[in-house]
C-alpha positions, -999 to 999 in steps of 0.1 A, spaced: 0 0 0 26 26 4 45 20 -29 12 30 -39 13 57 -22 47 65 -30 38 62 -62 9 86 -61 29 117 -46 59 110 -72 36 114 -99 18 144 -88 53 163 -80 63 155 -120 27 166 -130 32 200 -108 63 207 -108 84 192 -136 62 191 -168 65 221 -191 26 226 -199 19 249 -225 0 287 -227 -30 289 -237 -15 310 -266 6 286 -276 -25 254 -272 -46 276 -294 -22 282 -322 -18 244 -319 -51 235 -328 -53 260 -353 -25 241 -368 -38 207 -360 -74 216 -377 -60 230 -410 -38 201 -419 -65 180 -410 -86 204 -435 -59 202 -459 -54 163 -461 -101 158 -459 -99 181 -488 -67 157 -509 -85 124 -501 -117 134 -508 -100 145 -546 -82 117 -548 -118 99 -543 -133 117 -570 -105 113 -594 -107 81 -586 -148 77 -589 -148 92 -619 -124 72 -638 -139 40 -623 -175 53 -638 -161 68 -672 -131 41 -679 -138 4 -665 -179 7 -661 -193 31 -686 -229 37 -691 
């Protein structure tokens, strides 16, 4: 029970006092980054999926 303990206090002391957390500036320009490649890359597979549609429709089953 008290390596458990133990264990408990060490981790909160690293949590508190050791990790480097970051501003809240520096979170949002983050996300901002994290949501516009994920933008970027929807947008480039959902061509590819066209280009792809496409040619499947026109080239190996046309109407």
């Amino acid at each position: 029970m008290n390596k458990i303990i133990l264990n408990i206090k060490e981790s909160y002391d690293e949590l508190v006092h050791k990790v480097s957390w970051p501003s809240r500036s520096e979170l949002a320009n983050s996300a901002v980054v994290v949501l516009s490649a994920s933008i970027i890359i929807a947008l480039v597979v959902s061509g590819m999926d066209f280009c792809f549609r496409t040619f499947m429709e026109n080239i190996v089953y046309p109407s």
